[in-house]
C-alpha positions in Angstrom: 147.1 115.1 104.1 146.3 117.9 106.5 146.3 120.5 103.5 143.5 118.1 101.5 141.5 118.3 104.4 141.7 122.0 105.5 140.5 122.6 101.2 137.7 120.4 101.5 136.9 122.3 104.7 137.0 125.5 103.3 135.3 124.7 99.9 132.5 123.1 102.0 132.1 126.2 103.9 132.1 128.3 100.9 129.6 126.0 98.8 127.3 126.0 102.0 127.9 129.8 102.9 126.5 130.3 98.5 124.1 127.6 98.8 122.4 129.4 101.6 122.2 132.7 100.1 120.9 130.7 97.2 118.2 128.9 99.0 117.3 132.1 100.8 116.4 134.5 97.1 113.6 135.2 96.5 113.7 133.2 92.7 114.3 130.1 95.5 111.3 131.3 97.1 109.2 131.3 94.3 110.1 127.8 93.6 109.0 126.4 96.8 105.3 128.4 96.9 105.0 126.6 93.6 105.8 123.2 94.3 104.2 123.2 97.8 101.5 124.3 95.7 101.4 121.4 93.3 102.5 119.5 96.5 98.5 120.6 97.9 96.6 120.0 94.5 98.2 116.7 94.4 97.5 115.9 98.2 93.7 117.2 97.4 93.3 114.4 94.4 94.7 111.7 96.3 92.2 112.4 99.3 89.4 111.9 96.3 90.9 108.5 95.0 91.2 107.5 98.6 87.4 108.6 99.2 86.2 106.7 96.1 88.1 103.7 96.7 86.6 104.0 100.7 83.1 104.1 99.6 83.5 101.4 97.1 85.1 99.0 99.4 81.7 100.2 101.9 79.4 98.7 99.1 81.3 95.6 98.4 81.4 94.7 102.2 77.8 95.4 102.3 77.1 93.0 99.0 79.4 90.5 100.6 77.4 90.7 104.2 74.5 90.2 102.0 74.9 87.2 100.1 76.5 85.2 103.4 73.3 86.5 105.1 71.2 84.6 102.1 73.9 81.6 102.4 73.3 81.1 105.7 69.2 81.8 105.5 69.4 78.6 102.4 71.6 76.7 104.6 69.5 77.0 107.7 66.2 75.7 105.7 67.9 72.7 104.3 69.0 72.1 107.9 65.5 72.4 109.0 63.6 70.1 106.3 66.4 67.4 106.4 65.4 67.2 110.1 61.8 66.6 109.2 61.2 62.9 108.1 58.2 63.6 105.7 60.4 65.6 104.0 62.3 63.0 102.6 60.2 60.1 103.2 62.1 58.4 105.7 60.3 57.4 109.3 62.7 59.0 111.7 64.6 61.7 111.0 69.0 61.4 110.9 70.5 62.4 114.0 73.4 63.7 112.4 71.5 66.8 110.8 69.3 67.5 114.0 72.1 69.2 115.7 69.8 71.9 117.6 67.7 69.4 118.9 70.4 67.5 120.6 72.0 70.5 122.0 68.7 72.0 123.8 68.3 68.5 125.7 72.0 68.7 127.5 71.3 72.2 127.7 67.6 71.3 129.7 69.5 68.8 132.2 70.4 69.8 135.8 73.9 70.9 136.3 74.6 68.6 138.9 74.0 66.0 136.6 75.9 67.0 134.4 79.6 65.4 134.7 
């Protein structure tokens, strides 16, 4: 058992002593400036996807912001003529839908009123 070990040992040494020598020519040298290169042109056209993807997500946010901004414009009219009771014909107008109104007269009162 001791003699299996003391070979795998040695032959690891010797495979690591080659592999450095190896890794250190200057063929092995070649290789890396070439893929570290390819490495860079790949980084480079990933950055562009990214920057296209980036600016395209900018004009869909701004679309997006722009048709809640409409929403809420539509939604604030109908608010404001179902609150007006010649609007629909009706004599008073439904307390349900005059929200605003409701709030600015607790928010008129005196706080020591208030309980």
């Amino acid at each position: 058992m001791t003699l299996t070990k003391l070979a795998v040992f040695a032959g690891g040494m010797l495979f690591g002593t080659a592999g450095l020598k190896i890794l250190g020519s200057k063929d092995a040298k070649k290789v890396y400036a070439h893929t570290t290169a390819a490495v860079l042109r790949a980084k480079d056209s990933v950055m562009e996807t990214v920057t296209v993807l980036r600016e395209n997500a900018d004009d869909i946010l701004a679309q997006a912001r722009a048709i809640n901004d409409a929403r809420a414009k539509e939604e604030e009219i109908i608010e404001d003529s179902a609150c007006r009771p010649e609007t629909e014909g009706r004599a008073e107008p439904d307390a349900s839908c005059c929200r605003d109104a409701a709030e600015e007269t607790e928010d008129d009162l005196p706080a020591d009123n208030n309980v």
